[in-house]
N, C-alpha and C positions, 0 to 999 in steps of 0.2 A: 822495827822493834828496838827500844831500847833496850841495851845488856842488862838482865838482870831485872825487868820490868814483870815478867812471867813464870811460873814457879809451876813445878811438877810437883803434887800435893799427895800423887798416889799413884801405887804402883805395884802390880801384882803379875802372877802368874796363872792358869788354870791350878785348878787343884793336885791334878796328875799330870803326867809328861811321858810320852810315849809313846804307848798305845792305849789309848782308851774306846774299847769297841761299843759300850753302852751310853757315848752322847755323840749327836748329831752335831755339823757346824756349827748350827748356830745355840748351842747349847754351851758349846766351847766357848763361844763370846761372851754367853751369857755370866757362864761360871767367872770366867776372868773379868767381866766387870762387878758381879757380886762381892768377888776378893778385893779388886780395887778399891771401892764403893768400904767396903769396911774398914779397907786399911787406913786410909784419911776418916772416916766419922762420918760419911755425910748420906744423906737419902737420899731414892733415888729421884723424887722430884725436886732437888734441888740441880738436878742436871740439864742443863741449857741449850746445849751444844753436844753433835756427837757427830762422831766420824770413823770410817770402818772402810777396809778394801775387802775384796773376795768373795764379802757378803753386803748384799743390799742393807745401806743403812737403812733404808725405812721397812726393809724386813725385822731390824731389830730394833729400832725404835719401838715399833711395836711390840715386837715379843718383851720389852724390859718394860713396855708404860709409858716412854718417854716423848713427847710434844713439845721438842727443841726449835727455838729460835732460828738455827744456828745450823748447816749439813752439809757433810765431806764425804762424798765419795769418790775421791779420787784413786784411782789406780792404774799405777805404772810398774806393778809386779812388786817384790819383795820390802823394796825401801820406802813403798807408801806411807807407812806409817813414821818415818822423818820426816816425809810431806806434811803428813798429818800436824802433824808436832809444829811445821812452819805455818800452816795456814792456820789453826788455832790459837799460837800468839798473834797473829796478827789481827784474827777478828775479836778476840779480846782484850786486846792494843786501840781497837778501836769503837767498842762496846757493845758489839752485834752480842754478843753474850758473854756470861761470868765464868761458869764453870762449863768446862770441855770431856768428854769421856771418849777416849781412843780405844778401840778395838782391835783385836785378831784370836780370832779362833779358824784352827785348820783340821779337819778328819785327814790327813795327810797319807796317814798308813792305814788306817782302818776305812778311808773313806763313804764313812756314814752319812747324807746329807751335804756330801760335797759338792760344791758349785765349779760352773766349769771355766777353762781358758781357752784364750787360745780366737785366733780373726776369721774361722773358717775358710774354705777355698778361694775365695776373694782376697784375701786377704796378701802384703806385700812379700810376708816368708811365705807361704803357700806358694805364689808363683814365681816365685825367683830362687829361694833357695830348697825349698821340699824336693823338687824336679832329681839336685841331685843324691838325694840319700839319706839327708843326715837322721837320727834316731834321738832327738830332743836333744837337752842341754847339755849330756856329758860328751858327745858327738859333736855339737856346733861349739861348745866352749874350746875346745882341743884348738881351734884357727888361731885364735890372737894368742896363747899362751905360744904353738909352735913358731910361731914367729919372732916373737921375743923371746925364746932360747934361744933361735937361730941368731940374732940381729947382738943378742946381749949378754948372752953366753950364760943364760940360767941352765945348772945344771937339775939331773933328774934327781940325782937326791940334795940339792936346794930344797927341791918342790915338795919330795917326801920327808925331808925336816918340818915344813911348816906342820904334816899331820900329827908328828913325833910330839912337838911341843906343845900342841895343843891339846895332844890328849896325856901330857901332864898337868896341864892345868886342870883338864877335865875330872884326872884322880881328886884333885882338894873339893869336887863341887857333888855330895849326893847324891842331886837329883840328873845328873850326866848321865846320858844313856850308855856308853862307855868309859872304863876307868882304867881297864887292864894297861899297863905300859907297855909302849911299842918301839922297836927300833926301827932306821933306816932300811934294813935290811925287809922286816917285818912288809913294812910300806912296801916296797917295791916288789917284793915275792907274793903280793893279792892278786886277784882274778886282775887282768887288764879288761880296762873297759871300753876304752880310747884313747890310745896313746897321745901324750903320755899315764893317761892318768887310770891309775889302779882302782879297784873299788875303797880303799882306805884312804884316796885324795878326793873323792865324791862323797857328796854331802848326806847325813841320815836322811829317815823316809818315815816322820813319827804324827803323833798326834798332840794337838797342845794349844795354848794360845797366852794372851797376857793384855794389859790394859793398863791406859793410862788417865790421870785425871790432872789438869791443867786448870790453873785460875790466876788471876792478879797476885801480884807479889804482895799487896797490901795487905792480901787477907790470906797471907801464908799463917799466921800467927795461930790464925783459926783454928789450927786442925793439930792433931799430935802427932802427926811425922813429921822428920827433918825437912824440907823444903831443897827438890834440887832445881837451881836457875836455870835458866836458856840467855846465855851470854852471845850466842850465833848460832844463823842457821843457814843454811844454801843449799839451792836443789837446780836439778838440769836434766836435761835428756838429750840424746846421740841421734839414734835410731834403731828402727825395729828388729833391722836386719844387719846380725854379727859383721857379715859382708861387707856392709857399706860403712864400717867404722872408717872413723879420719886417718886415725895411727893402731895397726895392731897391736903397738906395744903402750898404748897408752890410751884412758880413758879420759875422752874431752868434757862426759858429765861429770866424774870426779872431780877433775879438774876447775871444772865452773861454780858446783857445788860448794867444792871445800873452799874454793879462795874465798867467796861471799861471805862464807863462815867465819874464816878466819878474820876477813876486813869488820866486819860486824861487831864482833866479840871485843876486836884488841888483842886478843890473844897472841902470842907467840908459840913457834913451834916447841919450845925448851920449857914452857911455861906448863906442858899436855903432861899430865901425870898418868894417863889411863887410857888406851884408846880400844874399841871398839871399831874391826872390820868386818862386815858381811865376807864369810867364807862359805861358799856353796861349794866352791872346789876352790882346791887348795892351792891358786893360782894368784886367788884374788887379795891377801893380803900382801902381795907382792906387791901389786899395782897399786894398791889403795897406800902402802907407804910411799911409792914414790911419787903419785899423783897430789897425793896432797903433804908433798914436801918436807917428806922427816929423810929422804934418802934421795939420795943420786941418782937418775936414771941408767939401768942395770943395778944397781948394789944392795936392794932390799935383798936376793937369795943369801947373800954374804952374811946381810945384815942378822936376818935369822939363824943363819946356819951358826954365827957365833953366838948364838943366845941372849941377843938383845931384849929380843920380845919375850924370852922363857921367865921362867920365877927366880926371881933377884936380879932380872935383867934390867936396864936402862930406860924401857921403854915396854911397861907388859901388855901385852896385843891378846883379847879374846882369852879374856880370865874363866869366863864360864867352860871354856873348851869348844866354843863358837858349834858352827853348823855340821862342821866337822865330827865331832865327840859329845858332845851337851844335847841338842836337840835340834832338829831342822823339819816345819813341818810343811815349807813349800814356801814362806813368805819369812823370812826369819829376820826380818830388821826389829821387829818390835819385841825379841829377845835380847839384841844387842841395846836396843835402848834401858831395856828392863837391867842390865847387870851394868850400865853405865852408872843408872840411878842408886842401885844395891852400893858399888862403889864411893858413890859420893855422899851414900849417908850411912856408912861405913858399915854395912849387914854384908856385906859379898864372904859369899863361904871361903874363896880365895882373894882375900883382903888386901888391896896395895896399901901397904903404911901412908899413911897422910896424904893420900888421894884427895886432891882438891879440884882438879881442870879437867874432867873423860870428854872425849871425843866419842860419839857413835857413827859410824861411816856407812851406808847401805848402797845397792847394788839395787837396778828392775830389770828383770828380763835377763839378756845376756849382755853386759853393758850399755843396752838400752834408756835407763834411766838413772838417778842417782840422788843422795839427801846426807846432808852434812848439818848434824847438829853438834853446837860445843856448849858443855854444862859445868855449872860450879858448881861446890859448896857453902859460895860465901858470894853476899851481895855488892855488885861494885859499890 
């Protein structure tokens, strides 16, 4: 892809954020593609192309009408929909189709029409790591974060800083499912769930979804939203199983991910005015700074603890109040992309002044997979 060749045209939310016990999955899809779909102007047989994890695209193809050229169902857990976003520019880079409609809608909390995960008994977690115990992701995430306090000296309230700051950002944004301010103190005195991590460093449990609409930069002009670019994009995967990571203290799909991005774009790391990290637990905007190179290995807990990433800081990380404080409804990249966009065309409730460059960083699985898109305001 050329920088700047692919323009996000549209970008919405569901309606509500939450809990909404009266729409099903794919209802959520629905609604957040209705809202896209209006936020740009356009009908919905003008849509070409469509892509969706979680939920069979040609289950919603159908339900919306749509008879697409063009089908992504790719899924490798949360950051799909970065995937999404990379293989969308490229088939309309190459003219399998014009216009792209990205999906996600989750019953998360209310599980209405929820669809299911997960490899069965067969499957490589099943027989390798289920055997000894663990109790899903706040249990198996616990390995590579203890390690790298061991190895790097992150301390525990490093870890309970990132919730602290996040759910200050979370206060400036409405639709946050938490706003109340919290201290260090606060963080560390919740239920423990798995050490280290409290229930306030583990991620909400809500309902919600959002959607994007993609086309040629040429016919950005068309439509009456601001147009945000895809200047780079990078995606990768590890493996299935937390176990069999290369480095506990470091994520080699970030790593692969975000370099592509960054080679792709041009971009520099000084040039990033805005960055989006997938936080499911509040471990991973650790990692996701220093994987893709704003920090030293060891010194993002530093980095945060002095307020880097907070409001007025140098560097603001998870403006909506991430997965953390804003909303998390089981796959949360396509929120982080959603408030990268709010950023770069300047509506974000919590506003960086003259946000030009967001990063959105996402996470699949348990570092299992990973998706690095870099976006501007302005065309190269």
């Amino acid at each position: 892809m050329k920088p700047g060749s692919i323009a996000i045209v549209g970008a919405a939310e569901t309606t509500e954020l939450g809990k909404i016990p009266g729409m099903s999955q794919t209802q959520l899809h629905a609604d957040a593609a209705l809202n896209a779909i209006a936020d740009c102007g356009i009908k919905m047989p003008d849509i070409d192309g469509i892509a969706t994890a979680g939920e069979s695209p040609i289950n919603l193809a159908h339900y919306l009408g749509i008879v697409p050229n063009w089908v992504d169902g790719t899924g490798v857990g949360g950051c799909s929909f970065m995937l999404h976003v990379r293989h969308a520019a490229a088939a309309i880079a190459e003219g399998l189709c014009n216009t792209v409609l990205i999906t996600h809608g989750e019953s998360g909390r209310s599980g209405v029409g929820r669809g299911g995960f997960g490899g069965g008994s067969a499957s490589l977690a099943a027989q390798f790591e289920s055997p000894y115990g663990p109790m899903g992701p706040p249990s198996m995430f616990t390995i590579p974060v203890l390690r790298y306090m061991k190895d790097l000296g992150l301390t525990i309230e490093q870890l309970a800083t990132v919730a602290v700051v996040q759910r200050e950002w979370a206060a400036l944004n409405p639709r946050s499912s938490y706003k109340d301010p919290l201290t260090v103190d606060d963080v560390l005195n919740e239920r423990m769930i798995a050490y280290p991590f409290t229930k306030l460093m583990c991620c909400l449990v809500t309902d919600g979804g959002g959607a994007l609409i993609l086309t040629a930069s040429e016919r950005a002009g068309d439509f009456p939203t601001k147009p945000v670019y895809l200047l780079g994009t990078g995606e990768s995967v590890e493996t299935p199983m937390i176990s069999q990571m290369e480095d506990f203290t470091s994520s080699r799909a970030f790593r692969v991910a975000s370099r592509r991005a960054f080679e792709e774009s041009g971009v520099t790391h000084s040039d990033v005015d805005h960055l989006m990290i997938y936080d499911a637990f509040a471990h991973l905007p650790i990692y996701g700074l220093e994987d893709l190179g704003f920090c030293e290995r060891g010194e993002a807990g530093a980095f945060i603890e002095e307020r880097h990433t907070a409001i007025g800081g140098r560097l603001p990380v998870n403006t909506n109040g991430g997965g953390l404080s804003y909303m998390h409804s089981g796959m949360y990249g396509m929120y982080a992309l959603q408030e990268s966009v709010r950023q770069l065309r300047g509506t974000a409730p919590a506003q960086v002044s003259g946000a030009k460059i967001s990063i959105a960083h996402g996470v699949g699985g348990m570092f299992a997979a990973s998706g690095t898109i870099v976006m501007g305001n302005e065309r190269p």
